[in-house]
C-alpha positions in Angstrom: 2.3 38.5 25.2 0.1 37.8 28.2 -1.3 34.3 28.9 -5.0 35.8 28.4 -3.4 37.4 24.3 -1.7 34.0 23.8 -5.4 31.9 25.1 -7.3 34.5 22.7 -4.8 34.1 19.8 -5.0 30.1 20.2 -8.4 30.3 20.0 -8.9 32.2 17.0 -6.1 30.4 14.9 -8.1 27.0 16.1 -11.2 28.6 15.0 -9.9 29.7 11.7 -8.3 25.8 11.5 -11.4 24.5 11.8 -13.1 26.8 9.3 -15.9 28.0 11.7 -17.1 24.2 12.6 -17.0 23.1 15.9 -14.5 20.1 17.0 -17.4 17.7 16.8 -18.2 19.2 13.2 -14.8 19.1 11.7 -14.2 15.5 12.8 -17.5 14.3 11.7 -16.1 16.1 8.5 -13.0 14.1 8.0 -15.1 10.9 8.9 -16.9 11.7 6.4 -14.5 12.4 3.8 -12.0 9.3 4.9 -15.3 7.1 4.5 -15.2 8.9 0.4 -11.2 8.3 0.0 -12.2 4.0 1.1 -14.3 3.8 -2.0 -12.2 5.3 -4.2 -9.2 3.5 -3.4 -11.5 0.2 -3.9 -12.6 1.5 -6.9 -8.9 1.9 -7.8 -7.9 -1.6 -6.6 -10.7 -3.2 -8.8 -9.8 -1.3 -11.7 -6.1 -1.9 -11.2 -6.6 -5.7 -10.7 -8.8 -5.5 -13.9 -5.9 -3.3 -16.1 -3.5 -6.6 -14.6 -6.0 -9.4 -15.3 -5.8 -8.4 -18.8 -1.9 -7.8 -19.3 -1.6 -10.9 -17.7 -3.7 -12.5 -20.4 -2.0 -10.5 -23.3 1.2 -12.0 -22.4 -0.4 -15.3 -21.7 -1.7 -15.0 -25.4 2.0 -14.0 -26.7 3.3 -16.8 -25.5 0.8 -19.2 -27.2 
């Protein structure tokens, strides 16, 4: 495979990696997408520190 084959073949597997969007696009992309993931983990952490609060006080209240 010539270097000009494997520059074209790069370039179209990057292409089809980055589903048509440019570099710019596809990072503003996962930005985006990480920025989604932070408020559902801290949705997860309040609800999981809620779910403990209230084992916490079930055993607290077993104890009694």
């Amino acid at each position: 495979m010539s270097d000009k084959d494997l520059e074209a073949y790069a370039d179209s597997m990057l292409n089809a990696a980055l589903g048509g969007l440019t570099p710019h696009q596809a990072l503003l992309k996962a930005s985006l997408a990480d920025s989604a993931n932070v408020d559902e983990r801290a949705a997860a952490i309040a609800k999981n520190r809620e779910r403990a609060l209230k084992l916490l006080a079930a055993i607290e209240k077993s104890q009694d």
